[in-house]
C-alpha positions in Angstrom: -12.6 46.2 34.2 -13.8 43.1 32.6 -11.1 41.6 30.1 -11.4 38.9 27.2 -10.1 36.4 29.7 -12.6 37.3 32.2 -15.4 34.3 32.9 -15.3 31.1 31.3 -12.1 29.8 29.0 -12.3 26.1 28.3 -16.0 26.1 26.7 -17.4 23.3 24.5 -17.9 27.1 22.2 -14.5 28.1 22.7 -12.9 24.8 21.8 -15.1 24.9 18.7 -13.7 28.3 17.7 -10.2 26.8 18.4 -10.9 24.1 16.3 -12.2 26.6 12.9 -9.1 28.3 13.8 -7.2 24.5 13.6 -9.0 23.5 10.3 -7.0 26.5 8.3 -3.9 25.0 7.4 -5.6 21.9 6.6 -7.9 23.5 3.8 -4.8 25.3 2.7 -3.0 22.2 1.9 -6.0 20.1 0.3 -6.5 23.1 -1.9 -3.5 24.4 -2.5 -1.3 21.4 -2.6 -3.5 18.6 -2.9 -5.5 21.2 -5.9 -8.5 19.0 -4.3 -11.8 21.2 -4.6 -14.2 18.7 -2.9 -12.1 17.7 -0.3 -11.2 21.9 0.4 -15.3 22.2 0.1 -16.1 19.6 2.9 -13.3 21.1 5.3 -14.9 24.5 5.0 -18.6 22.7 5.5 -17.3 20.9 9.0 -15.9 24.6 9.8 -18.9 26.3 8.8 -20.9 23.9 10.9 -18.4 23.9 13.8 -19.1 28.0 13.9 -23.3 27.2 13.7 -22.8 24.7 16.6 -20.3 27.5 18.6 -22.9 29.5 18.9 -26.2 27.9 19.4 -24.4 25.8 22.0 -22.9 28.8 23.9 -26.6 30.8 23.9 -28.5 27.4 24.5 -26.5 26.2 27.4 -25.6 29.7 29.0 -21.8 29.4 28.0 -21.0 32.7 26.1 -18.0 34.5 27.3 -16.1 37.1 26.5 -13.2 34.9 25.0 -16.0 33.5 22.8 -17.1 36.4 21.6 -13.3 37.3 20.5 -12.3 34.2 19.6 -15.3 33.5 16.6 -15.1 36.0 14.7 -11.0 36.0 14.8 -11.9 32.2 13.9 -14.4 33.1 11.7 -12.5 36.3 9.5 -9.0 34.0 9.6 -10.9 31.1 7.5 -12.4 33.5 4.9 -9.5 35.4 4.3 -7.3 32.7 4.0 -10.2 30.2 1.8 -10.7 34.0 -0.2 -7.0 34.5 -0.8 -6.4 30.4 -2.3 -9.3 31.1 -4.4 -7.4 34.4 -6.0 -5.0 32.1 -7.6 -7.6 30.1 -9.7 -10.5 32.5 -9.9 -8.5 36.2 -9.6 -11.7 38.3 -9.4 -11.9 37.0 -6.0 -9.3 39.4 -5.2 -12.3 42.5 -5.1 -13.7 40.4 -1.7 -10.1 39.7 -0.7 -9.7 43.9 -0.4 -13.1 44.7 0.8 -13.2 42.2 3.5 -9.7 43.0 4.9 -10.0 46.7 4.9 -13.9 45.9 6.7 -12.3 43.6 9.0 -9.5 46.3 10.3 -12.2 49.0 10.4 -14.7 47.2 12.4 -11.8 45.5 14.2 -10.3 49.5 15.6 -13.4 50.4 15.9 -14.4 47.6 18.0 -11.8 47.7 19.9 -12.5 51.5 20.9 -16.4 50.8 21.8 -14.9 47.9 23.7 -12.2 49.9 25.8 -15.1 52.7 26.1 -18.1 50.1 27.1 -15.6 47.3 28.6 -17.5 45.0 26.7 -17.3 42.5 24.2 -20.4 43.1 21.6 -22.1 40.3 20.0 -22.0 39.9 15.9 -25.3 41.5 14.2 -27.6 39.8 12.1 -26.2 41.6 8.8 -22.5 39.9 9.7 -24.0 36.3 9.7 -25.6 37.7 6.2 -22.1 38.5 4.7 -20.6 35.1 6.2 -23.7 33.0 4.9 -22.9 34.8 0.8 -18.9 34.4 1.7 -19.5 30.8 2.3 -21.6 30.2 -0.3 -19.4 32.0 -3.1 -16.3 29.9 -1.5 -18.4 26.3 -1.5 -20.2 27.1 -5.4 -16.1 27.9 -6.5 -14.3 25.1 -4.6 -16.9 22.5 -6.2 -17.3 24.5 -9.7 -13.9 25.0 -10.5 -15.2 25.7 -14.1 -17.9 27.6 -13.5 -18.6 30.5 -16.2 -16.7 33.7 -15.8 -20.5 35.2 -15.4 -21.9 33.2 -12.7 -18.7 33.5 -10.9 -18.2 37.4 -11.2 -22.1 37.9 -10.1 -21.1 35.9 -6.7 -18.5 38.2 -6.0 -20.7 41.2 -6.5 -23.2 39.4 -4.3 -20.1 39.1 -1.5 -18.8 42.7 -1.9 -21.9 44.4 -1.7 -23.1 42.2 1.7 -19.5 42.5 3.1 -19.6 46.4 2.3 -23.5 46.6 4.2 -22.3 44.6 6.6 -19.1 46.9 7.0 -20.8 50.1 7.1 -23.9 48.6 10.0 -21.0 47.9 12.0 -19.3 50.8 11.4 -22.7 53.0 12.4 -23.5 51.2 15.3 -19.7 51.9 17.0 -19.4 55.2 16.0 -22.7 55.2 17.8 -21.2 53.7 21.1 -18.3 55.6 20.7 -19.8 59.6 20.4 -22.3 58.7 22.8 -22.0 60.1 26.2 -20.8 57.6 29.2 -23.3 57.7 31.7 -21.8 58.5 35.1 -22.7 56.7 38.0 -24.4 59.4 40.6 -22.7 60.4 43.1 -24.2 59.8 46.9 
């Protein structure tokens, strides 16, 4: 059976998704202690471009692994939750994709888990979860740099984020289900 750790560790990928995972504290502070916007904004810009350069790196040059395919999206959901949750405390609407995104995050994450155990196989994130993160990104950049922006243009990105994180949520959702009341096909016997 094929395990996280199974096939290449120490990737130029991997250390990229170490790195996003690295960055987190440091965007906390600037924001949080530092109350520095700009400074939070171009943290999560060098993160966001670590994550595009994770994974056109690990397709381009034949370095996806299993760890890889773990260790992003952990790296990925860490940074949004955490940038989502500071930005509750100035802008407390943000709280709506706060709740959505953790409760999609530990349904795709059991469920994921289950197709895994049943498949022993990592899957790849879907075209509709680089959707989500491109709108969660956004939302967090246009409120890190706007700290004033209208209540109006603010509550319309968070309706934007819910309702891509909720699609997202619910293609994932599908598509394990799927894997997971599917029949195993058996090798035949000789």
């Amino acid at each position: 059976m094929k395990t996280i750790f199974s096939g290449k560790l120490f990737t130029i990928p991997n250390l990229l998704s170490f790195l996003r995972l690295l960055l987190i504290p440091w965007f906390v502070w600037t924001y949080v202690t530092k109350g520095d916007g700009q400074g939070t904004a171009a943290i999560l810009i060098l993160s966001g471009i670590t994550d595009i350069l994770d994974g056109y790196i690990a397709r381009s040059f034949d370095m996806v692994s299993n760890l890889g395919k773990a260790l992003d999206p952990v790296a990925d959901k860490a940074t949004q939750i955490v940038m989502i949750g500071c930005l509750t405390v100035r802008f407390p609407h943000t709280i709506y994709i706060l709740i959505v995104l953790c409760v999609k995050e530990l349904f795709v994450m059991i469920s994921s888990l289950l197709a895994i155990h049943r498949t022993e196989e990592v899957l790849s994130a879907d075209w509709h979860g680089k959707v989500a993160t491109t709108a969660l990104y956004f939302t967090m950049i246009l409120h890190l740099l706007f700290p004033n922006m209208s209540g109006f243009l603010s509550d319309l990105l968070i309706i934007v984020c819910v309702c891509s994180v909720l699609f997202s949520g619910v293609l994932y959702g599908v598509r394990n289900i799927h894997i997971l009341c599917t029949e195993k096909e058996e090798a035949p016997h000789e």
